[in-house]
C-alpha positions in Angstrom: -36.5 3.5 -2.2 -33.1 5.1 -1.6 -32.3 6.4 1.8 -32.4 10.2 1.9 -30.2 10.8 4.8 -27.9 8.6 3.7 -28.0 10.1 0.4 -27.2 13.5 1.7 -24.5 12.6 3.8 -22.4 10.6 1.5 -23.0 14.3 -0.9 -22.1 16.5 1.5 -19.0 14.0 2.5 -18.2 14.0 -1.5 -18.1 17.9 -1.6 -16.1 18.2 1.6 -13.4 15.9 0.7 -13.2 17.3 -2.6 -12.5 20.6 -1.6 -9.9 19.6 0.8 -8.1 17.6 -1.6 -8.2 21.2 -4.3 -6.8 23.1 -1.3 -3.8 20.2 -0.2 -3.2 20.4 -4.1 -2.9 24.3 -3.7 -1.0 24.4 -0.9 1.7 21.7 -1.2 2.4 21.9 -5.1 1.6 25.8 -5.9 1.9 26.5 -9.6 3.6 22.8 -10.3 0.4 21.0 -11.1 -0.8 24.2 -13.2 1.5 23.2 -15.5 0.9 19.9 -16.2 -1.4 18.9 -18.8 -3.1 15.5 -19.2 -2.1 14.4 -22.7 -3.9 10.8 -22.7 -6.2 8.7 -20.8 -5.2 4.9 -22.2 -7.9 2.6 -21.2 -8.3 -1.0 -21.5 -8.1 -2.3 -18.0 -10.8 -2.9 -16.2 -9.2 -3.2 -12.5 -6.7 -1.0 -10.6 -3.3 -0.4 -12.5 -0.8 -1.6 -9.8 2.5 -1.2 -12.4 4.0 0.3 -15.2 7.1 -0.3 -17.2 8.9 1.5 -20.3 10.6 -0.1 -23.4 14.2 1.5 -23.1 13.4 3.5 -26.3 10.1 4.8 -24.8 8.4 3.9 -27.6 6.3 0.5 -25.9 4.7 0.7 -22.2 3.4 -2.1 -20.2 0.6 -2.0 -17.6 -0.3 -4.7 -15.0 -4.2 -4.8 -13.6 -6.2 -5.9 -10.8 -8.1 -7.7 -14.1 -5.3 -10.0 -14.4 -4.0 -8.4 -17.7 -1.0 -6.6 -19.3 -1.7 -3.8 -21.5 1.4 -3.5 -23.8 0.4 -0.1 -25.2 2.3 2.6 -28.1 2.0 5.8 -25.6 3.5 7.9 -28.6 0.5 7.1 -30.5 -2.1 6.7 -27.5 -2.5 3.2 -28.9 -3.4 -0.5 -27.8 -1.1 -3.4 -29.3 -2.0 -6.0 -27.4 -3.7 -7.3 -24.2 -2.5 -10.1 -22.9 -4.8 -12.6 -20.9 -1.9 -14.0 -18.3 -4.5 -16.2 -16.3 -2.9 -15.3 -12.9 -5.7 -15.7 -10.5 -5.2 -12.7 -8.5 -3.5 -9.6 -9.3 -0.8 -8.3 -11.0 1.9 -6.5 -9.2 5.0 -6.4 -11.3 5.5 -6.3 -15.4 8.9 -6.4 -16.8 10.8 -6.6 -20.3 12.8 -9.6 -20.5 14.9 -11.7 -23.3 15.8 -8.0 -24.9 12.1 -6.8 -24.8 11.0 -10.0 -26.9 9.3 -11.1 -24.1 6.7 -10.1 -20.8 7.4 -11.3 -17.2 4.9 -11.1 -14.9 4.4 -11.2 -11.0 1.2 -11.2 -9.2 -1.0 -12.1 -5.9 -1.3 -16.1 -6.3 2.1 -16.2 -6.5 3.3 -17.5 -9.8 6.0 -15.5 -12.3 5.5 -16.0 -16.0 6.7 -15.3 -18.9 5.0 -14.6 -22.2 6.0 -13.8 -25.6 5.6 -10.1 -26.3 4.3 -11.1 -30.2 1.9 -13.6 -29.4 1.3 -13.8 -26.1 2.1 -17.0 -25.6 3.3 -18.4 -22.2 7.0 -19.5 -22.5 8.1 -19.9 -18.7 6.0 -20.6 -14.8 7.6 -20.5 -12.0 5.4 -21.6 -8.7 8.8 -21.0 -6.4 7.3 -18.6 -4.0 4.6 -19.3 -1.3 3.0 -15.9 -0.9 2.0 -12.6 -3.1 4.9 -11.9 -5.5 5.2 -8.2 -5.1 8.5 -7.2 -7.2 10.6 -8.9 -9.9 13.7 -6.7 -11.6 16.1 -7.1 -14.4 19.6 -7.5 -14.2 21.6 -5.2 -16.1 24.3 -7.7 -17.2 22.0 -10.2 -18.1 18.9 -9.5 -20.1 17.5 -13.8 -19.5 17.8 -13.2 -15.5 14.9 -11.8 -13.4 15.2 -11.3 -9.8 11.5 -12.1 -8.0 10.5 -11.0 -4.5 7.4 -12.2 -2.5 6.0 -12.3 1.2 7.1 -15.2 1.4 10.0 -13.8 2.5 12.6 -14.8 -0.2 14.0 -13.6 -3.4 14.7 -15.4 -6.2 17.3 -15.9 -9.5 14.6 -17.1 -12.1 16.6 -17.9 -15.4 14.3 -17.8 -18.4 16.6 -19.9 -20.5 15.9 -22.9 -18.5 13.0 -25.4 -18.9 11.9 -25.1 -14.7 9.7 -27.7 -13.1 9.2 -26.2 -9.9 9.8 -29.2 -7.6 7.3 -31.0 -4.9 6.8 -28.4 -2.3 7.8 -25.9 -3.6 11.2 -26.2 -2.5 13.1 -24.6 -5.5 16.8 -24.2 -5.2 17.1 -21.0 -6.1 16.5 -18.5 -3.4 19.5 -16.1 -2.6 18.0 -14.0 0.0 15.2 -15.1 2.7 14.8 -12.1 5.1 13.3 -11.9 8.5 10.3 -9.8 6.9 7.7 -9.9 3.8 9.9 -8.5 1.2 8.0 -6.0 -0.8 10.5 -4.4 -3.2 13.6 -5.1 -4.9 15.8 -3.5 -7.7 19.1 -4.0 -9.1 21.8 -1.1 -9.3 21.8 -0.4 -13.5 25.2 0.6 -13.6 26.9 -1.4 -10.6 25.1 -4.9 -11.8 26.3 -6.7 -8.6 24.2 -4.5 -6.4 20.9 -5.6 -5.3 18.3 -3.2 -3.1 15.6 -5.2 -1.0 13.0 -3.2 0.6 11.3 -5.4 3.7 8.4 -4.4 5.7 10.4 -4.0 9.0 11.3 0.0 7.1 14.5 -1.1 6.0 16.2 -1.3 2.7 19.3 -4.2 2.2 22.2 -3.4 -0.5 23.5 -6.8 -1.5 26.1 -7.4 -3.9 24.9 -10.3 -5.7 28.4 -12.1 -6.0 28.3 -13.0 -2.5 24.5 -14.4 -2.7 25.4 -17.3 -5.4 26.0 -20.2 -2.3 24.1 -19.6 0.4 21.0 -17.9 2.2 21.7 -14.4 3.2 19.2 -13.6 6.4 18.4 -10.0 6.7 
């Protein structure tokens, strides 16, 4: 049989916290979330959504999942195009257009980046460069076959999705241009000043790099 205090307690703990959150709603956003209106719920996944990313048209969204899955949806038309199976085994926590939106990069938790094609969901590219959780992978402006990967490992990576990698024994891949002093947790390059690079760490700092100067060496932040 259920336990009846128990049963109480996590209700009255339910109402409690649900009329705090209504009143931090109230108080810190006044009239601003009055005025929103929820147009769609689009479901498929069936594990927490950790990212999102937009076609440059808006017309195409992609969703990563705690499931392991990208969603590639038509938000226009609140519609499902594909689901991609990406066999990560452990969540996904970045999605990105790549090859001119012909193709889906992922990054996720055992990590591994791939690459699939956005028609058929086929997998075209694996990297297993990084030692830890790949949390971040960007575009680069200038070049639409070059994505930039960041894990805990520490390190940050120029992954070119024109080239046939074999990861090498070790994973020792040659192609690190940062390794900071700190799990690197978010990256981004500067859209319209393509040489700059932004790498968030967990020591609360963010690193502008320009990416000329990371072609040789390691840069230690």
């Amino acid at each position: 049989m259920p336990n009846f205090d128990h049963t109480v307690t996590s209700l009255f703990r339910r109402e409690i916290f649900q009329k705090h959150e209504r009143a931090l709603q109230s108080t810190c956003f006044g009239g601003f979330l009055d005025g929103m209106d929820l147009e769609k719920e689009l479901k498929s996944h069936e594990g927490c959504v950790n990212c999102l990313e937009w076609s440059r048209s808006g017309e195409v969204l992609l969703s990563g999942s705690d499931d392991k899955a990208v969603c590639v949806w038509r938000p226009l038309e609140h519609r499902l195009l594909t689901k991609i199976n990406t066999h990560h085994t452990s969540n996904i926590f970045s999605v990105k257009f790549a090859g001119g939106e012909t193709s889906v990069v992922t990054g996720a938790g055992d990590g591994n980046v791939k690459q699939f094609s956005l028609r058929s969901g086929e997998l075209l590219n694996l990297f297993r460069c990084h030692k830890s959780r790949v949390k971040r992978c960007c575009n680069v402006a200038d070049n639409k076959d070059i994505i930039i990967s960041s894990s805990e490992d520490r390190t940050a990576r120029r992954l070119d999705l024109r080239e046939n990698h074999i990861c090498k024994s070790g994973n020792d891949c040659q192609n690190a241009i940062i390794v900071a002093a700190a799990p690197i947790k978010s990256i981004n390059s500067n859209p319209t000043r393509t040489e700059q690079l932004c790498v968030g760490v967990s020591n609360s700092v963010a690193y502008i790099y320009d990416r000329r100067m990371l072609a040789v060496k390691y840069v230690r932040v």
